[in-house]
C-alpha positions as CSV (number, residue, x, y, z in Angstrom):
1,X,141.7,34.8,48.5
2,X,144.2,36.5,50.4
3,X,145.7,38.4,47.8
4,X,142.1,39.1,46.2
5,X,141.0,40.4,49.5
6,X,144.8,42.9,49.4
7,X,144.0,44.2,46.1
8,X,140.7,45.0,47.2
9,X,141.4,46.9,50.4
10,X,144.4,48.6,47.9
11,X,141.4,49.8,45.4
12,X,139.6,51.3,48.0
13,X,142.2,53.2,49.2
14,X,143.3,54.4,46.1
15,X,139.8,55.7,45.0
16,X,140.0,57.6,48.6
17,X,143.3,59.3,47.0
18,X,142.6,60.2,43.9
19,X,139.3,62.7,45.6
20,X,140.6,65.9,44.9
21,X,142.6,67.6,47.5
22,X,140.9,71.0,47.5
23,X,137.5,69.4,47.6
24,X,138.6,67.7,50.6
25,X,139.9,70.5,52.3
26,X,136.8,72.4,51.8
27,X,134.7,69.5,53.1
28,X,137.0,69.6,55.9
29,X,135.9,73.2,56.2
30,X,139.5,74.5,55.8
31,X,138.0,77.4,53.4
32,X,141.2,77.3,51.1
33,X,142.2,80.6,49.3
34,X,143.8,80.2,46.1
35,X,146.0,77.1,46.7
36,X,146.6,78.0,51.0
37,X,145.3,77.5,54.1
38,X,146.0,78.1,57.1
39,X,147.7,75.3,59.4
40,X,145.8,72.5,61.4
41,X,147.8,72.8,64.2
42,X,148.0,76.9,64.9
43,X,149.7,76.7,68.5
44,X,152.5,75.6,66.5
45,X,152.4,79.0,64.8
46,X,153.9,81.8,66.4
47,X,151.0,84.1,65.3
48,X,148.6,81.1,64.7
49,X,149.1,81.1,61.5
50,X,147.7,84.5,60.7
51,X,149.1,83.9,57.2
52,X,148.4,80.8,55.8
53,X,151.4,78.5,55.7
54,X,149.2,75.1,54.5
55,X,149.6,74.6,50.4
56,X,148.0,72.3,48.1
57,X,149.3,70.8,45.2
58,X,146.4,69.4,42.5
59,X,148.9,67.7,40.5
60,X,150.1,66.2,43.1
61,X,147.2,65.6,44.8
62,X,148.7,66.5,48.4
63,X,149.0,68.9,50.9
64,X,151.6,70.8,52.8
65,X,152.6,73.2,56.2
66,X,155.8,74.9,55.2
67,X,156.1,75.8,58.9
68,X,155.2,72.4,60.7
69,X,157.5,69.5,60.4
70,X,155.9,66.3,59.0
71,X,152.6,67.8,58.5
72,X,151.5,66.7,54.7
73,X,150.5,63.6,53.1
74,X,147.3,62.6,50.6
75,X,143.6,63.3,51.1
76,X,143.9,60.4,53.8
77,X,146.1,62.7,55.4
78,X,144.6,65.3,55.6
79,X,141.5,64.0,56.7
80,X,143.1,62.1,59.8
81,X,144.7,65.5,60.6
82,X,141.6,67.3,60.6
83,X,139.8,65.0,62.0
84,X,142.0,64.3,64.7
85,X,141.3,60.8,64.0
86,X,142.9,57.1,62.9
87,X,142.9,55.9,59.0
88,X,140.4,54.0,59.3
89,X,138.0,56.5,60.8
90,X,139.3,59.2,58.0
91,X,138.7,56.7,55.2
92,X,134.8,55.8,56.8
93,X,134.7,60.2,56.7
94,X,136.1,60.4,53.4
95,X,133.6,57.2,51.4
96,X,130.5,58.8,53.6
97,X,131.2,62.5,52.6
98,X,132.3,61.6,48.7
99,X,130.1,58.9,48.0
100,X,132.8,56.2,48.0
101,X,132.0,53.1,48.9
102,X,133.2,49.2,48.5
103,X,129.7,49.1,46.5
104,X,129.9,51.1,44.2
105,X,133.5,50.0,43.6
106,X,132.2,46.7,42.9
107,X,134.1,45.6,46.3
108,X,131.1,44.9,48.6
109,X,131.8,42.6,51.6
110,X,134.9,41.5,53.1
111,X,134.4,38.0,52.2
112,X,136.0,37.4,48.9
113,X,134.8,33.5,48.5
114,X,131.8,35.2,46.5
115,X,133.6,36.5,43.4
116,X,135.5,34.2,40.9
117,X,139.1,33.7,42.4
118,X,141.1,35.5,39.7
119,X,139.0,37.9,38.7
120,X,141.2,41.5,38.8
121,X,139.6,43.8,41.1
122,X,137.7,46.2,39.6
123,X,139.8,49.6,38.6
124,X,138.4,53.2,40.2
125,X,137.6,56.3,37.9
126,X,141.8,57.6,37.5
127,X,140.4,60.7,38.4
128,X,137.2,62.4,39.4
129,X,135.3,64.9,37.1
130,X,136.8,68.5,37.7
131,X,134.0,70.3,38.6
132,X,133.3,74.2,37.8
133,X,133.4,77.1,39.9
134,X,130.3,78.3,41.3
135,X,127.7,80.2,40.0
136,X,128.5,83.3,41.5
137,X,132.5,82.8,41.1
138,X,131.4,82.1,37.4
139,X,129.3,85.8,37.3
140,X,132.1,87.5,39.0
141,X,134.3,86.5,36.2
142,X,131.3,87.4,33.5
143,X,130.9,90.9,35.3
144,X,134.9,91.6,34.7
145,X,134.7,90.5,31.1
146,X,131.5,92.7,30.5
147,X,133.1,95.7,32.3
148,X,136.0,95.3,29.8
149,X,136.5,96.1,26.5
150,X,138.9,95.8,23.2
151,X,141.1,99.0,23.8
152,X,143.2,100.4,21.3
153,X,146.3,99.5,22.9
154,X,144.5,95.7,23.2
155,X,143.6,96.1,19.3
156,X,147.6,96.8,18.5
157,X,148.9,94.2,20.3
158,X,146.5,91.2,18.7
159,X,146.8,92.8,15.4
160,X,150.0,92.2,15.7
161,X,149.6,88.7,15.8
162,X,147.5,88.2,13.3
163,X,144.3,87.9,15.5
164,X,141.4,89.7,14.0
165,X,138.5,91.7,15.8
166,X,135.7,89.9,14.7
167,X,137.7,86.9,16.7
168,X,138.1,88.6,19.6
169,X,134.8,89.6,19.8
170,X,133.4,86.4,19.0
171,X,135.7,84.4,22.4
172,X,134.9,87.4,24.8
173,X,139.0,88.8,24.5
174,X,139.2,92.0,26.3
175,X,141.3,94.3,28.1
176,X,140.8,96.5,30.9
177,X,141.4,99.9,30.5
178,X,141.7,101.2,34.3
179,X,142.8,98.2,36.6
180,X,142.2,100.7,39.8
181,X,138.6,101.4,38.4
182,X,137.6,98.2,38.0
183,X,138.9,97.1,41.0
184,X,136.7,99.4,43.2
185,X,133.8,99.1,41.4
186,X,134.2,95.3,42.0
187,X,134.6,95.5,45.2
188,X,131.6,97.3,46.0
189,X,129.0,94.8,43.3
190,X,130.7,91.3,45.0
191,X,132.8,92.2,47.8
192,X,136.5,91.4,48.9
193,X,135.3,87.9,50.6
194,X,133.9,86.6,46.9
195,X,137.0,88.3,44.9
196,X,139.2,86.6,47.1
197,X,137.7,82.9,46.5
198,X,137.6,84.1,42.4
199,X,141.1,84.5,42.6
200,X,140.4,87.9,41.0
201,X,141.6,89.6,44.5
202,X,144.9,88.1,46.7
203,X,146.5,88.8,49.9
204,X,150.5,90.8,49.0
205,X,153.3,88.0,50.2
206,X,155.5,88.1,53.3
207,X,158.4,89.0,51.8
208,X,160.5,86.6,54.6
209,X,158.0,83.7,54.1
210,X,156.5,84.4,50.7
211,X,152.8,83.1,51.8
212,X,150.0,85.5,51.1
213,X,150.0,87.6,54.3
214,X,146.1,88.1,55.0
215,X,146.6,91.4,57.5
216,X,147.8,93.3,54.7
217,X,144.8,94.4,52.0
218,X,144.1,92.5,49.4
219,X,145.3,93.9,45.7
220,X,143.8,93.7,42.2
221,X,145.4,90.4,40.6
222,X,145.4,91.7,37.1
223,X,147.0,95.4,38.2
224,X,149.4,95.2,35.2
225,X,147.6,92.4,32.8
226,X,145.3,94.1,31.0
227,X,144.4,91.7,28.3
228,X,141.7,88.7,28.8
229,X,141.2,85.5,27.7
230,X,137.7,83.7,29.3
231,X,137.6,80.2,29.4
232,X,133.8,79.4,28.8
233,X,132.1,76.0,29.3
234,X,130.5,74.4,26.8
235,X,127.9,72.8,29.0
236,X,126.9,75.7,31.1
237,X,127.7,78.7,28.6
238,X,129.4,80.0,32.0
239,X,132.9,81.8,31.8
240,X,134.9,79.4,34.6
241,X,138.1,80.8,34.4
242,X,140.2,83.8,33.1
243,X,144.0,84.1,32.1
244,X,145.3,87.5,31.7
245,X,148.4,89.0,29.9
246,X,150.6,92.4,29.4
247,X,151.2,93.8,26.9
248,X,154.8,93.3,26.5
249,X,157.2,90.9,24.9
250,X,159.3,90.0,27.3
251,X,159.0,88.8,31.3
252,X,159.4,92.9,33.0
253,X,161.1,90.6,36.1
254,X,164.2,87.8,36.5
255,X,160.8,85.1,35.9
256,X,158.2,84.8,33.2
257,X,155.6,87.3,34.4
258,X,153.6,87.6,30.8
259,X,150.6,85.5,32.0
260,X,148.5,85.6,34.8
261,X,145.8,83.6,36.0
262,X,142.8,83.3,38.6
263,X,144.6,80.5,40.2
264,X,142.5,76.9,41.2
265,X,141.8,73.9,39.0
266,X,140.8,74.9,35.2
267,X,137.1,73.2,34.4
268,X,137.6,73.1,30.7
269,X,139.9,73.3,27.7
270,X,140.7,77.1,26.4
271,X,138.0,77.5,23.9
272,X,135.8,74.6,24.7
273,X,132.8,75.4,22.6
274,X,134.2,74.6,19.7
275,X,134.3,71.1,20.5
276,X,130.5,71.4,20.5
277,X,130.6,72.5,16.6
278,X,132.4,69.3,15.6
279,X,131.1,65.7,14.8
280,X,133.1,62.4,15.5
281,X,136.5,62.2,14.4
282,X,136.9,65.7,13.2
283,X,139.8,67.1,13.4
284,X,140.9,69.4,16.5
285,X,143.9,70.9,17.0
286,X,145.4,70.7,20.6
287,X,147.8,73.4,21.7
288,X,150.0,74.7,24.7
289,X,149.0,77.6,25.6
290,X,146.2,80.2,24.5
291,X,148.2,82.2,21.7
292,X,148.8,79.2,19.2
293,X,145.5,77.8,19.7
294,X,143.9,81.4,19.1
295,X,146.4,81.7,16.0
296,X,144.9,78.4,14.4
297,X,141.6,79.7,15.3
298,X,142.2,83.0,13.0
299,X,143.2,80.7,10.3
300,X,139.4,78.8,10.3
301,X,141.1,75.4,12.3
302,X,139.0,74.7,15.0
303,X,141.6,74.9,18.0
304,X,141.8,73.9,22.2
305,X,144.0,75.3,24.2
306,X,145.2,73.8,27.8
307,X,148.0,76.2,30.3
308,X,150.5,73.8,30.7
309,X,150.3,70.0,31.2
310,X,149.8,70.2,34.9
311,X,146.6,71.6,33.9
312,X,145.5,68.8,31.4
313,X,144.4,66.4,33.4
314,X,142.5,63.0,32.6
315,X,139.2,64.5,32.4
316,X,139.9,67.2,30.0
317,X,141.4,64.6,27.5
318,X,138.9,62.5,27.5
319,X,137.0,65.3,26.0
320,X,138.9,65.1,23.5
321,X,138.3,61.4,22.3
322,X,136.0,61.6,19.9
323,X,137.9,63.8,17.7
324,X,141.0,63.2,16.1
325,X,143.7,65.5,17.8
326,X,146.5,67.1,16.2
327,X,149.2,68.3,18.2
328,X,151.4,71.6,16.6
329,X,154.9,70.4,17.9
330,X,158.3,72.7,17.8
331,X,161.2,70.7,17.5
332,X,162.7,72.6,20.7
333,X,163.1,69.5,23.4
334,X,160.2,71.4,25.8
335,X,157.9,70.2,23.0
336,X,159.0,66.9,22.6
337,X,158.6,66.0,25.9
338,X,155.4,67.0,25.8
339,X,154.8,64.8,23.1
340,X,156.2,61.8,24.7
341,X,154.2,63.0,28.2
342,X,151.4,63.0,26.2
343,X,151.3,59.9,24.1
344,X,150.9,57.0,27.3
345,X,148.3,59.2,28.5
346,X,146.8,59.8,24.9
347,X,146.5,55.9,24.2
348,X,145.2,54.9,27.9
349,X,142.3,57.2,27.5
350,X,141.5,56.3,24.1
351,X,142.2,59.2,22.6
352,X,144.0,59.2,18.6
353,X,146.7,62.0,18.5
354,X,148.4,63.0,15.7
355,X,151.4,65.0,16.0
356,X,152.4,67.8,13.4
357,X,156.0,69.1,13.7
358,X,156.8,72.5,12.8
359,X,159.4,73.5,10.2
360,X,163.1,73.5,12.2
361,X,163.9,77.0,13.8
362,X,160.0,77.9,14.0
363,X,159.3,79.3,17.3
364,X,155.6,78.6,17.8
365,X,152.3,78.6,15.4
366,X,151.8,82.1,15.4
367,X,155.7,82.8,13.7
368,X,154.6,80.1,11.5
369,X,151.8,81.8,10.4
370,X,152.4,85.7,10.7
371,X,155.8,85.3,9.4
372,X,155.5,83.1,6.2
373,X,158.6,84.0,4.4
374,X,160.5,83.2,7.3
375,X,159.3,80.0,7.5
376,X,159.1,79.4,3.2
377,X,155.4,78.8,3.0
């Protein structure tokens, strides 16, 4: 009974982890921007933290002061923190204000005597539903991609890769043709507050602390990534996110600076009405990274796409289970550890992958299929 009563207490608090981070912060009414905050404890701050010096981690699920010593932890944490209260106080806030209870977990009552002795105590959800940004986030993102448009240099670059225009078209890729236009003219339809929480405006860095310093003005994210890609649910027919990209071949710095994004937790899979089109156990194809999955797309496969796999998380996978998904692999070892990151997680949500290696020496999809003698098809 003991034990039973231990493993129940353990569930509990385990469900109270696994509430996302951000979503917590914002119940907390830290008003997060991007990934920051600023610190809990600002008379520890020489300028009270005018730039914010709190970070969050989703993949980690934790938070962070760079600047205060000791000051981080889980949801439970953070709670406590801002709370200025006990755990047990933080974990009554956290079940009240997320809808967490014993109850629901199938853990009512702290007498155990009721439930058969060795029954395993019930499991929690792995990890909450990621829920989509709001409406007028989502139309801020919508007004960006109507203001845009497929310009020539836009049109070289994807025909390049084999993408056609009807493509394009058809997924809402565009490019902006004058980032200090369409800042301005954003600013004055949403305002710098909204493009700021969009992710589609951010504060310059301190260049001693290299947080976003918020007395400085906030700049036009996609200032030198002209090109596109929307990220439109399936459910909602909303655009929830946007990556962007320049036009060149190669990072311009000493990092990879190709690809920029909005920042904040991505809602769906690159491409996720397709998945709509398809009946059980169709095939799918499941790639890194929006070029290879836009490359099988030009060839008639219906294709995903997912930014890294600190953005796949359980709940975009197990979109995915109906289908059968196959998995483009390169034989360089970044690719086959995704493959073997992939596979546990894969089989514990019930999802049937199928990997598909690449000829050796292949670089990625699109070399595969815009270079065909190269790669003796």
């Amino acid at each position: 009974m003991i034990h039973a009563l231990t493993q129940a207490r353990e569930t509990y608090k385990v469900a109270l982890r696994q509430l996302p981070i951000e979503d917590v912060a914002r119940k907390l009414g830290l008003e997060p921007h991007g990934r920051r905050a600023r610190c809990l404890r600002p008379d520890a701050h020489k300028n009270g933290d005018r730039s914010p010096s709190m970070s969050f981690d989703p993949g980690r699920n934790i938070f962070r002061c760079w600047v205060c010593t000791g000051v981080g932890g889980d949801t439970i944490s953070l709670a406590m923190l801002a709370l200025n209260s006990d755990f047990k106080t933080a974990c009554g806030w956290l079940s009240e204000n997320f809808g967490v209870s014993r109850l629901k977990l199938g853990l009512a009552g702290s007498s155990v005597a009721a439930s058969p002795p060795r029954s395993p105590a019930p499991r929690p959800n792995p990890e909450p539903g990621i829920e989509e940004p709001s409406a007028e986030v989502c139309a801020v993102y919508e007004d960006v991609i109507a203001r845009s448009r497929i310009t020539p240099a836009a049109w070289r670059y994807c025909k390049r890769r084999g993408w056609p225009y009807t493509i394009l078209e058809k997924l809402g890729i565009k490019a902006i043709a004058n980032p200090d236009r369409m800042f301005r003219t954003l600013v004055e339809a949403h305002g710098l507050d909204l493009l700021l929480r969009a992710g589609i405006a951010a504060h310059p860095k301190d260049e001693r602390t290299g947080d976003p310093d918020v007395s400085r003005p906030p700049y036009f994210r996609f200032w030198k990534w002209p090109l596109l890609f929307p990220f439109r649910s399936r459910k909602t027919g909303r655009i929830v996110y946007l990556q962007a990209r320049h036009f060149g071949t190669k990072p311009t710095t000493g990092r990879d600076d190709r690809w920029q994004n909005v920042g904040g937790r991505i809602s769906v899979l690159w491409n996720d009405p397709a998945l709509g089109q398809l009946k059980p156990r169709d095939r799918v194809y499941l790639t890194e990274g929006i070029p290879d999955g836009l490359t099988l797309v030009a060839q008639g496969l219906p294709a995903v796409s997912f930014l890294g796999v600190g953005n796949l998380r359980d709940a975009l996978i197990r979109e995915l289970a109906p289908f059968d998904v196959v998995i483009a692999a390169q034989t360089d070892k970044a690719s086959q550890k995704l493959i073997i990151d992939l596979g546990p997680r894969f089989a514990a949500l019930g999802v049937r992958g199928i990997v598909k290696r690449l000829p050796s020496g292949t670089k990625d999809v699109n070399v595969f299929f815009t270079e065909p003698t190269r790669n003796g098809q």
